[in-house]
N, C-alpha and C positions, 0 to 999 in steps of 0.2 A: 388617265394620268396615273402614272404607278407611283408607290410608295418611297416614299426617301430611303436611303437605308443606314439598319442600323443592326444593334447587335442583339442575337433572340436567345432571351434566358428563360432556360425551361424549369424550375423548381419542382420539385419530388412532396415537399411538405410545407405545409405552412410557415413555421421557422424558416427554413429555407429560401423563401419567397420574402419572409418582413426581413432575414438578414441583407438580403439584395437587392434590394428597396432599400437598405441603410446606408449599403456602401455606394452606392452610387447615387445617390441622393435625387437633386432636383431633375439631374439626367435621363432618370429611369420614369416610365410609366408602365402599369398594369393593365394587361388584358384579359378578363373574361367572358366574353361575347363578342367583339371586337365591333361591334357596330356603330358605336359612336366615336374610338378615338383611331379606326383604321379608317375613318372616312374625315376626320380630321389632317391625318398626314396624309393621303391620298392631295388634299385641298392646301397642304403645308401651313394651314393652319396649328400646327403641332406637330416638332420635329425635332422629338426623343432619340437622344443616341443609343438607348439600351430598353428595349418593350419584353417585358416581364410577362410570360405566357401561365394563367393558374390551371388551362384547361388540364395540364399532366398531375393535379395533385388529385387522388384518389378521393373519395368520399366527402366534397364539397356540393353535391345535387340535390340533396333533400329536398324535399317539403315532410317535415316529418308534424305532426299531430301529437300532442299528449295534453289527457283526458284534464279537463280541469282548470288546466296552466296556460296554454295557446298554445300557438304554432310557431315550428322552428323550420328557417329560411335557408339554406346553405349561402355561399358564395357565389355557387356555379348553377345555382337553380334556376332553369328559363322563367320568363313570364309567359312562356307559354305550358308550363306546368303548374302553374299557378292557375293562368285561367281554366285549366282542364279538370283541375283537382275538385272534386264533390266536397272534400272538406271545407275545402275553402270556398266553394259556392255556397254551402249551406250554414257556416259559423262565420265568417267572417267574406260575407258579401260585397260588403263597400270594396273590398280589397281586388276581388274575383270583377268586380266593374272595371276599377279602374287597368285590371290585365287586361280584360277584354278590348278595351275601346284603345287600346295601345298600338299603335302604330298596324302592320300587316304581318299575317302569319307567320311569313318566312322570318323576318326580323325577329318576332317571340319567338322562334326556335331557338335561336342566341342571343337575345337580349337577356341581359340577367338582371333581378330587381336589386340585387345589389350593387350591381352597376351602373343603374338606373338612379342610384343616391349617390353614389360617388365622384359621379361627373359631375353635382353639386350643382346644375342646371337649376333655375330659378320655377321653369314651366315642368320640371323633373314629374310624370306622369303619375307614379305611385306614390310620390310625396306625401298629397292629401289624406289618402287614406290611411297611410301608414302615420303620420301624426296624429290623427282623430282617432284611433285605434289604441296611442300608449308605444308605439314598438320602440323599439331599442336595438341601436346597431350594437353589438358584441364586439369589440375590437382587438385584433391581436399587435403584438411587438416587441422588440427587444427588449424592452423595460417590463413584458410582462400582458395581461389580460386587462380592459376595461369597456364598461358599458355606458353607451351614451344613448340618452333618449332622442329620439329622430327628429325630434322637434325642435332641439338642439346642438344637432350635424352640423346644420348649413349653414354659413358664415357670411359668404358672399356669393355671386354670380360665379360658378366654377369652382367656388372653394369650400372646405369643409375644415370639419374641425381636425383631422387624422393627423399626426405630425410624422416625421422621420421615421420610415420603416414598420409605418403600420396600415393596418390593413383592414377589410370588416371580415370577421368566420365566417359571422350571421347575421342574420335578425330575427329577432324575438317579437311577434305579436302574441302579447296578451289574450286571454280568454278574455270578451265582449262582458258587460256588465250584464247580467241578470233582467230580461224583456227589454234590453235597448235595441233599437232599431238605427241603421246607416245610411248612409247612399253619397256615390261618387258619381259627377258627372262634369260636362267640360263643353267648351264653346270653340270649335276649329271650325275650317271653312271644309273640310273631311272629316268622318271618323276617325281615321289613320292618321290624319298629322297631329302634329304637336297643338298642344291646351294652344288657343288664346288669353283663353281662362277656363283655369281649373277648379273645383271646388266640391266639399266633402262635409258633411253633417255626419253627426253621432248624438243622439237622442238617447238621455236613460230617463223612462221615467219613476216616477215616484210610487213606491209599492205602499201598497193598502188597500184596506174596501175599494175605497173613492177613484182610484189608480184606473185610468184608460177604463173608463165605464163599468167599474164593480169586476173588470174582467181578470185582475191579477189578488188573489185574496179574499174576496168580496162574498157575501153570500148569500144564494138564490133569492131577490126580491129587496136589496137593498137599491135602495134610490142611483140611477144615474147618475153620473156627474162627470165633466170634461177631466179629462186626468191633466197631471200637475206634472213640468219637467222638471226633475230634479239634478241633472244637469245635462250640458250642451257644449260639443265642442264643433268650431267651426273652423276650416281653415281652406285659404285659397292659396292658388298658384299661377305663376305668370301676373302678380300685378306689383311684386316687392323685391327688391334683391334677390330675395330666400321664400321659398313658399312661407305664410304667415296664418297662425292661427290669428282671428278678429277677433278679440276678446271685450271689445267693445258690443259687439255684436251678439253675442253668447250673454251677456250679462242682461241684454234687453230683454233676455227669455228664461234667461234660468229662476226656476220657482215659482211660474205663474201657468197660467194656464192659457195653451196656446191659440190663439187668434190672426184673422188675418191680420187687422191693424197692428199687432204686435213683430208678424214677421216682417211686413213693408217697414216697419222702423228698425228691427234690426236688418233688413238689407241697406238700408240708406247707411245705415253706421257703418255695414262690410265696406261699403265704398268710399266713405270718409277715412278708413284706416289704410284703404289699398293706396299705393304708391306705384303705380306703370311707368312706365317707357314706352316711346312708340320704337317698332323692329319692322323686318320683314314679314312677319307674322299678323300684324296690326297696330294701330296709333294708340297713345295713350288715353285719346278720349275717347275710342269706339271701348277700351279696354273699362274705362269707369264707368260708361255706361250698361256695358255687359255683369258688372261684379252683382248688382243687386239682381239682376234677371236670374245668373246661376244660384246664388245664396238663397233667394226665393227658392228654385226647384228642386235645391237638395233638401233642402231644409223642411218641405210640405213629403219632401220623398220618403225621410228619416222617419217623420211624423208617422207615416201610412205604415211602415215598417216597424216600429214600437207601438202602432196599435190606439196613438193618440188622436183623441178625436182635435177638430179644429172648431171653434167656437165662430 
């Protein structure tokens, strides 16, 4: 089936791109990878009079690194240079998972993570980690520069917070807290396809002697002891309008010292907060039954990765 047709605008700069996006309003949509909204009108599920091409704006592909701070995202940056990047495998791993188990190679050639949040998808793959993480989309527009925490983007199924004429630069992840440990991981009936369910832990623990068995501060011959999470972000995808951190679920653990009877109670509470749908992808109920299953393994995954023992 071929594409409707419509009218292709190439912008040179960013301004250029949020002007044209202004003046044509709900008309226009934006392509940076084209993978999900050219298989959209292909399916005429979505049929734009005017698709706004950013591949022509120069200097959008980063993955750029700085020392300290975190890491800066472009526009135009694949997710498959995401999962390629050492930096990103080695400082900010959760993130470098969930590029990995991302649909199939060819697709991460052109898939961009920022486009990946913008289609405001509920099962939105980098979602989790990107909210467990702190990031923040960077937004451009007429009215000027602003930054929104990712956690805070998604609105509804399809929609986000972006109004009239604007667009994301970037995104900014945060440098990781100091010995916290992550991990992203997800329930499809493939690697490749889309979450059933998605879900993402971030474990920081607690520094001191006592901290993850005398091993952060502590010194030579101080007594063992289970270290203490000093905090804990959880958050799932594909079970609520919007990916959703459980903060029901995060509170069961944060400042205690972690156990299995403790994470079986916070997985029952990820599931008491999750809200599914059933789709093509799966029923609401295999969906509520799965949310404790993934929140259990990231969550024991996170643990192993900050070095916390489990009681």
């Amino acid at each position: 089936m071929n594409v409707p047709t419509f009218e292709y605008l190439h912008p040179d700069t960013l301004n250029e791109a949020s002007s044209l996006l202004s003046q044509c309003g709900k008309k226009a949509r934006l392509m940076a990878g084209g993978t999900d909204i050219l298989v959209k009108m292909k399916q005429r599920r979505l049929v734009p009079p005017y698709l706004i091409n950013l591949k022509g704006i120069p200097g959008l592909d980063y993955v750029r690194y700085e020392e300290g701070k975190g890491l800066h995202i472009g526009a135009l940056a694949s997710i498959e240079s995401l999962k390629s990047s050492m930096i990103v495998r080695t400082r900010f791993p959760m993130l470098h998972q969930a590029a990995a188990y991302m649909a199939t190679v060819e697709i991460r050639n052109r898939a961009t993570l920022v486009g990946n949040i913008c289609n405001g998808s509920p099962s939105a793959e980098t979602a989790p980690a990107l909210i467990a993480l702190g990031a923040e989309a960077r937004i451009v527009g007429q009215a000027g520069k602003r930054s929104v925490a990712v956690e805070d983007f998604f609105v509804g199924p399809g929609s986000t917070v972006l109004g009239p004429g604007e667009l994301v630069a970037e995104v900014f992840v945060p440098e990781p807290p100091l010995g916290s440990g992550g991990a992203y991981d997800k329930y499809s009936l493939r690697r490749m396809d889309v979450a059933v369910v998605g879900a993402a832990a971030l474990v920081v623990p607690e520094q001191g002697p006592a901290a993850a068995g005398g091993a952060r501060g502590g010194r030579p011959g101080d007594p063992v002891t289970p270290g203490i999470i000093d905090d804990i972000r959880i958050v799932l995808s594909a079970v609520a309008p919007t990916p959703i951190r459980v903060r029901g679920a995060e509170a069961v653990l944060r400042g205690k010292s972690p156990s299995l009877a403790l994470i079986e109670e916070a997985a029952r509470a990820a599931a008491e907060e999750s809200r599914p749908i059933t789709d093509i992808r799966g029923s609401a109920e295999l969906r509520k039954t799965m949310v404790p299953v993934m929140t259990t393994r990231v969550i024991l995954q996170a643990l192993r990765a900050a070095k916390l023992e489990v009681c």
